[in-house]
Each structure stands twice: as C-alpha cells, then as structure tokens.
N, C-alpha and C positions, 0 to 999 in steps of 0.2 A: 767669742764668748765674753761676757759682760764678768767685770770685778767683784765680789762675793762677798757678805759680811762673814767674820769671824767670830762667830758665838759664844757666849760662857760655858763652861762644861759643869756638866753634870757625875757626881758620882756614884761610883756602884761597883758590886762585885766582881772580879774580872769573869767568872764563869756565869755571870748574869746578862742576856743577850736583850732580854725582853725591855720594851720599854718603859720607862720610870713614869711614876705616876706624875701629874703636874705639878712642878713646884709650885711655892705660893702666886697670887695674881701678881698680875703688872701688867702694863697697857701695851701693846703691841705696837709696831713703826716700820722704818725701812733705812736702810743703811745709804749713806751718798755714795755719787759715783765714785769706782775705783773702790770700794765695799763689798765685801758679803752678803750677801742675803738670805735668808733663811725662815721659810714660817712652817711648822707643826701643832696640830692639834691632839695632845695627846689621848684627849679624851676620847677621840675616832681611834685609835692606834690602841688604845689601853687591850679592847673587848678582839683585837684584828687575831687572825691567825699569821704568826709569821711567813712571807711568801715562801713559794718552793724554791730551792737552788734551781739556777738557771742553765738548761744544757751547754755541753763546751762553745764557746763563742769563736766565732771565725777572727782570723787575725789580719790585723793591715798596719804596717811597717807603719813609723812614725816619730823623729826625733823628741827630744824631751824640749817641752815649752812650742810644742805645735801648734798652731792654727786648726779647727776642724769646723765643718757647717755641713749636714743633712738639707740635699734640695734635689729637687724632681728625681727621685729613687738613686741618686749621687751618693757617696760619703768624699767632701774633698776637705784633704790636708794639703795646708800648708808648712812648708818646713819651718823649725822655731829658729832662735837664733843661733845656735849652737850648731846648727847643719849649714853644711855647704857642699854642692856637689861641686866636680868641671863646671864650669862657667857660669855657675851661680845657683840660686837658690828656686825651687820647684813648686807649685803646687798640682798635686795629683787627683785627679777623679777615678772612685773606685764602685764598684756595684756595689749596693748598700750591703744585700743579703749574702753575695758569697762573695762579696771582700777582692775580687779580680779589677786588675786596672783595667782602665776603659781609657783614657787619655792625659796627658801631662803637659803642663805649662812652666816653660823658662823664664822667670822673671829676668827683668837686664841684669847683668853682670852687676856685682857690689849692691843690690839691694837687696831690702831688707821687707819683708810683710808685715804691715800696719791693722791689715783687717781683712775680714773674708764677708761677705754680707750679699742675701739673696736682692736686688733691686730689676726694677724695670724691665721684668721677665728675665734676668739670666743673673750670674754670679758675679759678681763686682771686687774684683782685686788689688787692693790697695798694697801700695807698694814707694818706699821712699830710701832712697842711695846713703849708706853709711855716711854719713859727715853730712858735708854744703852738696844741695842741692833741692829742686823742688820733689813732692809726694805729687805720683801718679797712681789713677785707677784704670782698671785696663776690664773692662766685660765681656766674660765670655759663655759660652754656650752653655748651660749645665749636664748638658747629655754627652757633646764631642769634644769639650773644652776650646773649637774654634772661639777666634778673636773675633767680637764685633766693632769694639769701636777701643778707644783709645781717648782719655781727657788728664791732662796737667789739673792739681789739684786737690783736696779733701774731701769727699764727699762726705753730702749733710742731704739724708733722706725728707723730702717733703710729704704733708699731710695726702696730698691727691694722688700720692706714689712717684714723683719723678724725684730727679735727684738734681742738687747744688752743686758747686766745684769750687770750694775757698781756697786760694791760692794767696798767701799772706805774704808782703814782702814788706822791705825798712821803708820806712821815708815814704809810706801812703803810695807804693806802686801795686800794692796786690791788686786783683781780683778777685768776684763773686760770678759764677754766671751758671745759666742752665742750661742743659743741650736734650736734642730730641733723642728720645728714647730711643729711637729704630736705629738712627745715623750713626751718634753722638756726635753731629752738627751745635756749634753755638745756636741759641735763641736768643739769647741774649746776656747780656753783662754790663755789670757795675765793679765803678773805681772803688776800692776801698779804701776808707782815712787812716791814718796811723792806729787811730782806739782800732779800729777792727769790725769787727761784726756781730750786732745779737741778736738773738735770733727768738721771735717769739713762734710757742707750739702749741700744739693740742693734743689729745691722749693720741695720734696718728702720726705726726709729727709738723716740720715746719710749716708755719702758717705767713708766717709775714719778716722781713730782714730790717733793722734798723743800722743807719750806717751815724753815729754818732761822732760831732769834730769835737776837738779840744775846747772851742769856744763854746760850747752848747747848743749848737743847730743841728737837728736832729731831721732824719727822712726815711719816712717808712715807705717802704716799697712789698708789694706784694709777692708771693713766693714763686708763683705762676707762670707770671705774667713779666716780672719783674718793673710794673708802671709803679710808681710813687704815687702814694696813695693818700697821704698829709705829710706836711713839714711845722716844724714848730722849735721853739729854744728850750732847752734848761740849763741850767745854772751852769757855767765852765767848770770844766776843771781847775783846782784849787793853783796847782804852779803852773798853768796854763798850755801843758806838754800833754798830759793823757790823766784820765780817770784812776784810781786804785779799784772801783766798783762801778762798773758800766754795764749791767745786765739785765735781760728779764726775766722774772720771776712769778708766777700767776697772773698774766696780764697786767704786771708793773711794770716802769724803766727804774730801774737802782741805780744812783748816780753819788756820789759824792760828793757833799757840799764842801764851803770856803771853811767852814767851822769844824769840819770834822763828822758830821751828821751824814747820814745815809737818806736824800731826801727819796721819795717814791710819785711817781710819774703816770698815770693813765694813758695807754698805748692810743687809745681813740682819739685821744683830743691832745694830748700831751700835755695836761693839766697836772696841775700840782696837788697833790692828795696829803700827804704827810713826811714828816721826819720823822727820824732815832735816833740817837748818841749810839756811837759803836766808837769804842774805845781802839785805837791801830794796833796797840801794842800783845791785844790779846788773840790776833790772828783768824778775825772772825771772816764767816765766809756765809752768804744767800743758798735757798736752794727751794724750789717746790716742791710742798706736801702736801700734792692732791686736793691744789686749789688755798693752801695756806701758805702765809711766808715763813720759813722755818730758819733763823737763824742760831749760828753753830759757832764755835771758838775752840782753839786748842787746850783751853781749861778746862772742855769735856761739859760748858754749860749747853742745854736745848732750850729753843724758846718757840716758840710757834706765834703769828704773829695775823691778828685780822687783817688782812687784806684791804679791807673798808676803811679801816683808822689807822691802822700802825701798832695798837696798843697791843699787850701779850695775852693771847686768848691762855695758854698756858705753858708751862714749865719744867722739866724734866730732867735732874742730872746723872741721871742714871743711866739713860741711853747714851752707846757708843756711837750709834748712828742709825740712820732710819732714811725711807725712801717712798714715793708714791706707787702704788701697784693698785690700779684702776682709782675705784673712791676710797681707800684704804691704805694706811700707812704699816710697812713694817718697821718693827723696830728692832736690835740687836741691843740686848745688853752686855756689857766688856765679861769674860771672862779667862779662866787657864786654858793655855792650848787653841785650838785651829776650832772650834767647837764651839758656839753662842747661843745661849738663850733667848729666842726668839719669840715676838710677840706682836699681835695685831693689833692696829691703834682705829680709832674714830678721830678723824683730821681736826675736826673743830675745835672736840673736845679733849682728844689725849687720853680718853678713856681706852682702857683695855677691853678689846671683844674677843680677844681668845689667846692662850697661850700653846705657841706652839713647839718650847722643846729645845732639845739641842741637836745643834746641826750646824753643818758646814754646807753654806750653797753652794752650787753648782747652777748656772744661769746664764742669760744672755741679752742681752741688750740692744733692738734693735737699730738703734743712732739718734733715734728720738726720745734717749731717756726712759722711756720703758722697759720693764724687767717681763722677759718672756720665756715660759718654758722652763718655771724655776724647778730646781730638783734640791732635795737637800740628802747630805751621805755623811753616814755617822759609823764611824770607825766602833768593830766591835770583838770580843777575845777571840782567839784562834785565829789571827789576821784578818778578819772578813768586813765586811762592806755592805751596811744598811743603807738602800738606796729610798726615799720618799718622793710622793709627789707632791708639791708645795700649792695647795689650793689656798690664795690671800682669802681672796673673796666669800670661800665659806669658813673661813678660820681653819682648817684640818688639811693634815697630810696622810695622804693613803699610803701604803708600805707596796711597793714595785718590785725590789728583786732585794735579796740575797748575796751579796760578789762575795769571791776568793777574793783574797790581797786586798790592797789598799790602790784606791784612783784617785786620781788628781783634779779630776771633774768630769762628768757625764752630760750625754743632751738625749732629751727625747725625741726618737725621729717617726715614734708612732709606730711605725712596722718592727722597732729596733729599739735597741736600747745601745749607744752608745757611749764606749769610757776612754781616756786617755792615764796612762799610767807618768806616776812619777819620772821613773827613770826613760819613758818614750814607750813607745809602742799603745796600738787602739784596740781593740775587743770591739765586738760585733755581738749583741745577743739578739738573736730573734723575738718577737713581743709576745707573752702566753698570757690572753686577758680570759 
C-alpha cells in the first residue's frame, strides 16, 4: 500500500454522520510520496443516500502494520514488523471470498518485508535482512504460492511491464539489471556510479535509466533493452564527490550547479534548458506534477514551475502536499487530526476543479509513482467508518460502504472490499453494487 495524505478536518456534530457541505473553494493537488492522499466531491455525496451496512465480513488473521495485496482471486499478507514466527517471517495467500488459507511463504530467517507488488504475471516479494545486508525479491505463483525465480535486489517496475533489480553498494560496485520474466535469468546489466540511478517514467512506469558520474558525463540507456541510448556532460558536482539533486523530473535531469542553482537538462539531447536559485538551507525537494515541475521546501512554500523555462507558472502556500493522478493534481491542505481537506488541481494552472472533502487515504502505489485504487475513510460517531471511492479525474467520491470500528486502511479488490485494523487483524466484505 502506497503512503496517504493526511487532510484538514472538518467539523460537526458528533451525532451528525452526513456529509458537510463543501467548504469554501481552493484548488485541488496531490500529496508527495510517503503522503496521504485523498480527493472527494462533496457535491456528488451531498444528494447520495448513505450506503447500506455491510454483512459480517469474513476474517483473516493479520499482525498490526501488515503487508496486504488482492491478486488473481488471492488476499496475500505479509506479516508486519512486529510478527515473527519460528524461523522468521511469513507471507500467506488466502481465498479472497471465504478467507481460507490456500498456501504460505517463509521468507529467510531475520528478514523483514519491504513490499508486496503484482509484477510479470505473479506476486513479487520483496524482502531485506534486519541490519547489513542486501534486499531480495523472490516471485511467486499467486494461486500456489510456488517459487518461480529468485533476484538480489530493488525492484523498479518498467513501462512495458518487466521489472529492474537495483542493487546499490559503496564505492560504485552496485548494480542495475533486468531478467526474463519466465526464468528470472539476467538480460542484462549495468555498473552503477556512486550518484546512483535516475530513472525517467511515463504514467506506466520506467522508461529509460540515467547513470550520472560526479564529473558530469551522463548515459542514458534504455529500460528494455538496457543499450545506451545517448551520452552527453553536465555540469559536476559542486565538491566533486556526488550531487545534493541528481534527478528526473517531467522529462528534465535536475542537477546542481557550482553556484548553488538547480540547473534543468533535456533528457533527449542533454541540453541545457534553464536554472533556479534553490536556497540549501530551506530543505527544498523536486517532484512531478502531471507533467509540471513542482517544487517544495520544509517552510511549507509550493511552487509549480514551466517545464519549458523554469519560471513559476504558480504558487500555493496553503498546500501541505499534492501529487499527479493521471492529468490531474491532488492536493491536501494541513489540517487537525489524521483527516485533510482535499482538493483537485489543473497542473498548469493550480486552478481548483473540484473540492473533495475530508478524508483520510487509503491507496497504493504501484512503484511507478502512480496513485491506484485510491479510497478515502472518514472516521464517523458511534465508531463507524465512512469508506469513499476517490474518482481524481471526475472530481467526486462515491460513498462504498458503512464499517463498524475504525481501519487503518482498505483496498478495493472489486469482488471485495478489504480493511486492515489498527491493532491487526483483516475483514473481508463481499462487494454489493
């Protein structure tokens, strides 16, 4: 599951369940990774009849801070960190609809679960050993839980659907490489320099690897194929050891110049496009917004920035964070409590197309920076659990179910409606459309 924005709350009666009319406008965004995310329209939701309560849900055992991922009629958990059986830590596949194990995987002894993620027809188990050592992904069946292959590694999903294996080590000994899907046989591989790897994407994921040295010589290589694709310099690194900002960002390379300036790079040619001043001390950080540069700092300022020139298309200090969801930004403004103000942006412009509300996401991400399967749950009197579904793209969330208690995050598995609780344990509701 993907990190969630944490919205403003809204207040109201505690014996008032219905939802509040729209506060005043503001433009809508989306939160950075390791964020919340949340969009509601409450103007769809204003006229909705609250859904029905949902029959008893089937239960599936589950430590608290679990792993969970819906795939080919599967529900598999992985244990959080606080579980530990004999000989180490588990992930289990269970029948979606009645909740019965079907098969279980021992991860090695002393590791710990990184991610759970559907890839290249089967389930991909990442997995990295308490303290020193390297992160493995291990693929397995999603029906039997049989092992298909085994890679040392990080996986980083690419656009065509295969998968990466970054293996980061000191002193420029890591690894990039990709392997065949069916085997997980290498195809191939690349040395990686001390800076590391960046990796340009598209709304599907990685497209192409830039492996960037200290001195400036830059080599793009294709995601595929892994052939180099153009070479070209920019500017060193300032103390001639590693970059503070070596990334991409809507088709730029962000580098950091001699001066302090953040110059910006055209991936095609490796031309020089433009600089910024970005001050060090105020903790700023790049990020794509849906085809904008959106730059961020720990003062809480937003800036969004043309792509074409560098110059600030516009401004915002009111978002606590914001994120791309297809051609659409959401954005989160700070509020009290686990609950945000949520609201749909136009990238260009920053214009608000729709306010959606308060909510707590619940979402996930599938390694390409994409928010998929967003849900948002808004705690309401009598312990109960307003679940939404988070439509970016038409501004509005439709009202899904009803819960008893309080969950810690839900995912839609279409046939199912699945929650994880605070304290551990999963619910199972069947889907009543």
């Amino acid at each position: 599951m993907s990190p969630v924005i944490e919205l403003g709350e809204l207040r109201r009666p505690e014996d008032d369940d219905e939802p509040l009319p729209a506060p005043p406008r503001r433009p809508p965004g989306r939160v950075a990774r390791a964020v919340a995310l949340g969009c509601l329209l409450l103007l769809t939701l204003a006229g909705a009849a609250a859904p029905a309560r949902p029959p008893a849900p089937v239960r599936v055992p589950a430590a608290p801070g679990a792993l969970f991922v819906v795939l080919a009629g599967r529900l598999m958990v992985a244990d959080g960190p606080s579980a530990l059986h004999q000989g180490g830590r588990v992930v289990t596949g269970y029948r979606l609809t009645a909740g019965a194990p079907a098969w279980r995987f021992a991860l090695p002894a002393g590791d710990h679960v990184l991610g759970l993620t559907g890839a290249v027809g089967g389930l991909l188990v990442s997995s990295s050993p308490t303290g020193v050592g390297d992160a493995r992904a291990t693929l397995l069946d999603p029906a039997t839980g049989a092992v298909r292959w085994q890679q040392a590694g990080y996986p980083v999903p690419t656009a065509s659907g295969g998968v990466l294996f970054e293996n980061p080590r000191p002193g420029g000994t890591g690894r990039v490489l990709a392997v065949d899907p069916t085997s997980g046989a290498t195809r191939w591989s690349l040395a990686v320099p001390p800076q590391g790897v960046a990796y340009r994407r598209d709304d599907r994921g990685v497209t192409q690897l830039l492996l960037i040295e200290p001195d400036g010589r830059v080599a793009v290589h294709d995601a595929d194929s892994g052939a180099r694709v153009r070479a070209g310099r920019v500017s060193s690194a300032p103390d001639g050891v590693a970059y503070r900002f070596a990334q991409v960002v809507a088709g730029l390379l962000l580098v950091e110049g001699a001066s302090g300036e953040i110059t910006a790079y055209g991936v095609d040619r490796l031309d020089r496009r433009w600089s910024v001043p970005v001050d060090p001390r105020a903790g700023s950080w790049f990020t794509d917004c849906a085809g904008m540069v959106c730059l961020r700092d720990q003062v809480g300022d937003a800036q969004a920035l043309d792509p074409a020139t560098g110059r600030p298309a516009w401004t915002d200090e009111r978002w606590a964070g914001f994120g791309p969801v297809g051609d659409r930004l959401i954005a989160a403004e700070a509020g009290d409590g686990p609950e945000l103000e949520l609201s749909v942006l136009e990238p260009a412009t920053g214009r608000v197309l729709g306010r959606l509300g308060r909510w707590r996401v619940s979402g996930r991400d599938d390694g390409s920076g994409r928010l998929l399967g967003l849900l948002g749950l808004r705690h309401l009197a009598g312990d109960r659990t307003l679940v939404g579904e988070l439509d970016v793209p038409a501004g509005e969330a439709r009202p899904r179910a009803v819960l008893p208690g309080s969950w810690a995050e839900c995912a839609d598995a279409g046939a199912a409606l699945v929650c994880l609780r605070p304290a551990g344990g999963l619910a199972v509701w069947p889907a009543r459309r």
